[in-house]
N, C-alpha and C positions, 0 to 999 in steps of 0.2 A: 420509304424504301430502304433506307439505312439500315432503319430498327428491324424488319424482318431480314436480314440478308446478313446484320453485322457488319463492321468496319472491316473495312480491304487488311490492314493489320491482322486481324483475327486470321485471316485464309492462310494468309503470310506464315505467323505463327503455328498455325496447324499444321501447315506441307513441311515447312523447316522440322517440327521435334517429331510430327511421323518420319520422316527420316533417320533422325538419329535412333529413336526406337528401336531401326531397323540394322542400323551398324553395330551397335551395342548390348550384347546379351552378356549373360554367363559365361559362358563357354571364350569371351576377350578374356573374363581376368583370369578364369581358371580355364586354362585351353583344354584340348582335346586328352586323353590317356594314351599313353602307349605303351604297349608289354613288351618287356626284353625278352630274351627267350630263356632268362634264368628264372623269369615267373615275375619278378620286378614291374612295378607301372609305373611311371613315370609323368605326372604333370606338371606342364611349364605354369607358371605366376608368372603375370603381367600386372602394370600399374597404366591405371588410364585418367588421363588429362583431359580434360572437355571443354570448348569453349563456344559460347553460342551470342550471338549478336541480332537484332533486329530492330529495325525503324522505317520512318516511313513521316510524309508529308501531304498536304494538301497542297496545290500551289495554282497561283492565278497565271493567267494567260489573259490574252486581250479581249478574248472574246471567253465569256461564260458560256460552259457546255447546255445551250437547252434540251436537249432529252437525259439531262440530269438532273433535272427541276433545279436549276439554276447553284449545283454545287462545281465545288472545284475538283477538278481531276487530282487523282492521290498517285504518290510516288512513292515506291517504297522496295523494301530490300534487305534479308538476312542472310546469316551465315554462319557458319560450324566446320570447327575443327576439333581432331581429334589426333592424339600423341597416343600412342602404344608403345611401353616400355618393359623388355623383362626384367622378373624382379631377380627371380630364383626358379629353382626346380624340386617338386617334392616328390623324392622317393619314397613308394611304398613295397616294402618287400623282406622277405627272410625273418620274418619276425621285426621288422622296426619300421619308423617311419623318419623320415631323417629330411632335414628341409638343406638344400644344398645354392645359397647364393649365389648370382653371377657376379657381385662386385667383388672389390679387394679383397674385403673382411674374412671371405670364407676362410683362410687358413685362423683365422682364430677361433671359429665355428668347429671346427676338423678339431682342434687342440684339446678345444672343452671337449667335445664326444669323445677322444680317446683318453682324458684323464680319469677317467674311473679305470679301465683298462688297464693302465698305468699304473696305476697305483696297487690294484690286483698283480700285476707279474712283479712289481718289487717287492711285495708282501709275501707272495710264495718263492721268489727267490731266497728271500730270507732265511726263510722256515726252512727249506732245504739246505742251505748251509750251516744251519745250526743242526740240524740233525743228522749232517755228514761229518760235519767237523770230528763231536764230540766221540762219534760212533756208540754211543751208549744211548738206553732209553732213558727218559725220566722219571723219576721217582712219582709217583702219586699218593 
């Protein structure tokens, strides 16, 4: 009767990870879109943790179950958990796509993406005061 029906374990295992099947898509790590009204969309990142356990026993009793052809009644029991954490936010919009952290870090994240920027408005500062200064053109 075992061999066609499978071990109680087996069911155990089956109803426990259809479940988590069911709590777990896509759409946890990378959630839903949302439009700003500047045309921006906007998806949260999530980071997901999963923890899953299951066992199970046979165990005697005093008396053997006879309409079980003389096996032992099974005991058993799993279980699942799950951690959802955000990670960050990815902007898409205006021409960029720009991944915006929830931890500390992002000001160092911010620092890089405006160093090219940076670097651009001291470079044309320059050239403008070199070409106000002298008030002449240069020779070619």
């Amino acid at each position: 009767m075992e061999s066609e029906k499978g071990h109680p374990i087996e069911g155990l295992m089956q109803t426990a990870m259809q479940s988590i099947k069911e709590m777990v898509d896509v759409n946890t790590i990378l959630g839903d879109p949302v439009e700003t009204p500047d045309g921006s969309v906007i998806l949260p990142v999530s980071r997901i943790s999963l923890g899953f356990a299951a066992g199970g026993t046979e165990y005697e009793t005093e008396h053997k179950r006879t309409e079980g052809g003389g096996k032992f009644p099974f005991g058993g029991g799993s279980g699942a958990g799950i951690s959802v954490h955000p990670v960050a936010f990815m902007v898409v919009g205006q021409g960029q796509v720009r991944l915006l952290p929830v931890d500390g870090s992002a000001i160092y994240d911010r620092l890089i993406d405006l160093a090219p920027r940076l670097v651009d408005r001291i470079a044309g500062s320059l050239e403008s005061r070199k070409g106000g200064a002298s008030g002449a053109q240069p020779v070619v």
